[in-house]
C-alpha positions, 0 to 999 in steps of 0.5 A: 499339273491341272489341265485346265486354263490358269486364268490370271486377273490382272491389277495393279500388278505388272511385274513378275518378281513377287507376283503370287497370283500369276507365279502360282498359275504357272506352276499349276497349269501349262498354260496360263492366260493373263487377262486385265479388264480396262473399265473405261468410266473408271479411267474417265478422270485419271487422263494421265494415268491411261497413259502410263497404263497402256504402256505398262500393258504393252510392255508387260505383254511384250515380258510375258511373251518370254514366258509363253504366256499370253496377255489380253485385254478385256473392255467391260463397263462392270466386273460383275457382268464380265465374272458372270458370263465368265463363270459359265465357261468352268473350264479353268482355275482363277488367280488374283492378288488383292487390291486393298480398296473397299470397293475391290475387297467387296468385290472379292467377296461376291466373286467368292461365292459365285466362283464357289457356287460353280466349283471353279477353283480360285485362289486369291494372294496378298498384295502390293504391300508389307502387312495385310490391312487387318494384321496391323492394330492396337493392342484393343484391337481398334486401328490406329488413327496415328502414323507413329505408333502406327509405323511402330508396329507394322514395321515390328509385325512384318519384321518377326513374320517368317518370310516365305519361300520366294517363287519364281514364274515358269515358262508355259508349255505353249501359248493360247488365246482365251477371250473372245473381241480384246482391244489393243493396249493403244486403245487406251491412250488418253487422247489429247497430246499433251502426255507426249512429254512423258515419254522422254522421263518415264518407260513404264515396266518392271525392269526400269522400275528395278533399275531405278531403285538401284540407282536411287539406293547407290547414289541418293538414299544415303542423304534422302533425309535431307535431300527429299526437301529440295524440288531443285535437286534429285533427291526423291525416287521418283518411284511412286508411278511403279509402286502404284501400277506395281511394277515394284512389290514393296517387299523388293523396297523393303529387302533392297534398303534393308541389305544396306550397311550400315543403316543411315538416317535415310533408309529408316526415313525412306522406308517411312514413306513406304509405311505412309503408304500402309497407313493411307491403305489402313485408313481408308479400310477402316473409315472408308467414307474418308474416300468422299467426305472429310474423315473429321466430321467437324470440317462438314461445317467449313465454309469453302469458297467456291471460284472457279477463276481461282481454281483455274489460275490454281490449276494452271500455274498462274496464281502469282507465287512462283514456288506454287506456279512451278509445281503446277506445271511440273504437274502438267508437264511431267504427270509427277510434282515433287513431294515438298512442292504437293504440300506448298501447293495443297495447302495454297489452294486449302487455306489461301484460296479456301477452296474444298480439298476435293477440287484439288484431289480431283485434278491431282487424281486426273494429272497424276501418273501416280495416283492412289486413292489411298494417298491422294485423298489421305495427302490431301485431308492430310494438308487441309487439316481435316485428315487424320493424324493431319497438320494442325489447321492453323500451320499455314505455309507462307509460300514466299518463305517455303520457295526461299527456304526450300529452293534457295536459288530459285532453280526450280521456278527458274525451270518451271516458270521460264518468264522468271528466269532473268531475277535474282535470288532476291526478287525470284520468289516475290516478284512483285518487289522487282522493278524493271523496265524489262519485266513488267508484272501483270503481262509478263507474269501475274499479280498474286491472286491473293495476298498472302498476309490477307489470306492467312487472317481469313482462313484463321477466321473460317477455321474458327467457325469449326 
């Protein structure tokens, strides 16, 4: 046993199954400390997610206990400053597990040589995911710009690797504090009201995370393949907050589905999901102007529009399109939106109202309990054509036909969009066409702020420009 201090550095990872970092400070120290360094700035626009970050530290701290271990929270306005006061002490070893951002990857790299100028041991492990960013490449030895052959290939390369022997966390001999002026995970909380919601649909820790993903295995991933089209029923996860503040290890996804006999159609095509992830991830790695800027340079000539009373209609659920309106406010409402509903509403604001991606990513970013950059700015060039391996430009989803075709009864809007609920099947997802005396369009719900077939002619014409 080292008789210094294990320091862990604490990410995006909550959890104490498949947590390398944390499990070997354990068992190279009797006492461990886990720290985590809340940057407010960084958090300036993710209002949602400061919720579920000082949950998932109070929780998580609450776990640690258990195991005599103390957690603390450390507020700095830079990483470097922190490390290099830190450094000074040398009276401790440091673990972390890698965050596969460009900015966090560099970041590894410069506490490196510090942390090695001061011969201070550190060890640093794989991440929340199934391969590392540089294992998965062509046969060229280039990164792939396509999910496919992509997918192919990550899924052959984690499959043929030895897997490692599973570690376990030890409990510490006694439990101390370490860092000096800490701030209590409250602190954190965003502070409008309106994430009190939240608390009655999600309990960020890792053995709701667990549970959940049993309970999506045992009763819905059977028909995932069909069921993850329809807002109207459950038949998604719901695990990407966990994934994302890693209170789940997708290797734990990976093991969980891969157990199931026989194989269905819904495993392979849930388990894609998790390899969109690793694509996003990859991407970002390998072109990472594509975090600010369009990852096709051609699409830096399109003419966006800027308007904020459109945007602003967008934003709150009033733009006249029912399906569009109920996953704005199930956005707001729950900090989730289903995975359909984000590609009828990215692609609304892109190609209907001609509105820069970005202005969209930014208020996904803020709303979002699961926010990634990875997924977030991907999805989103995804939808607006100018990703990679992205939906042709001119697939314009019609969101009349998307509402009908996907949420048949209009249950969906029916428990969003509340003033809709008295119409029929027929007139729910174009409620202009309804006549009554009783509902009156314009003061009991809006106009369509742009008319669909007018739309689609404009963006076909601005996307000729390019």
């Amino acid at each position: 046993m080292d008789k210094k201090i294990g320091l862990f550095w604490l990410r995006d990872d909550f959890r104490t199954n498949k947590n390398d970092g944390l499990i070997e400070a354990t068992r190279n120290h009797d006492q461990v400390i886990v720290f985590y360094l809340y940057k407010k700035e960084a958090y300036q626009q993710q209002e949602a997610q400061k919720w579920w970050l000082s949950k998932s530290l109070f929780n998580f701290k609450k776990q640690l206990n258990n195991f005599n271990i103390n957690l603390e929270i450390v507020e700095t306005n830079s990483f470097r400053t922190f490390f290099d006061r830190l450094i000074k002490k040398k009276d401790f070893s440091i673990y972390w597990n890698k965050v596969y951002e460009p900015d966090y990857l560099k970041f590894d790299e410069y506490l490196f040589s510090a942390l090695k100028d001061k011969k201070i041991h550190y060890k640093r492990f794989k991440g929340n995911v199934l391969n590392e960013i540089n294992e998965v490449k062509k046969s060229d030895g280039t990164p792939f710009k396509v999910f496919t052959p992509f997918w192919r290939t990550a899924e052959k390369n984690y499959i043929e690797k030895i897997p490692s022997k599973e570690k376990t966390i030890k409990k510490c001999k006694k439990k101390i504090n370490y860092f000096k002026n800490c701030i209590v995970s409250e602190k954190i909380l965003p502070k409008k009201n309106w994430f009190k919601n939240f608390e009655n649909i999600w309990y960020p820790d890792e053995h709701k995370a667990l549970k959940e993903l049993q309970n999506f295995i045992r009763e819905r991933i059977a028909n995932y393949s069909e069921g993850r089209n329809y807002p109207n029923i459950d038949g998604t996860s719901k695990l990407s907050p966990f994934i994302k503040f890693g209170q789940l290890h997708v290797e734990t996804i990976w093991d969980e589905c891969t157990k199931q006999k026989p194989k269905n159609i819904g495993i392979s095509k849930y388990l894609a999901e998790i390899g969109w992830r690793e694509f996003n991830h990859s991407l970002i790695n390998h072109f990472p102007h594509m975090l600010k800027n369009n990852y096709s340079k051609k699409f830096d000539k399109f003419p966006w529009q800027k308007n904020s009373k459109l945007l602003n209609a967008w934003k709150k659920g009033l733009t006249g399109y029912p399906i569009v309106d109920a996953g704005m406010r199930e956005l707001y409402s729950t900090g989730w939106m289903h995975n359909r509903v984000r590609m009828i509403v990215g692609s609304f604001l892109v190609k209907h109202l001609l509105i820069d991606w970005k202005d969209g990513e930014k208020y996904f970013r803020n709303c979002l309990l699961d926010y990634s950059p990875a997924n977030n700015v991907a999805g989103w060039q995804w939808v607006a054509g100018c990703g990679a391996d992205a939906a042709p430009y001119f697939r314009i989803f019609n969101p009349i036909l998307q509402g009908e075709k996907f949420d048949k009864e209009g249950e969906y809007v029916k428990r969003w969009v509340p003033e809709l609920k008295n119409l029929s099947k027929k007139f729910i997802h174009k409620p202009w066409e309804f006549n009554d005396k009783k509902f009156k369009l314009g003061i009991d719900y809006p106009y369509p702020i742009v008319k669909h077939e007018n739309a689609r002619v404009k963006a076909l014409n601005a996307f000729k420009k390019i």
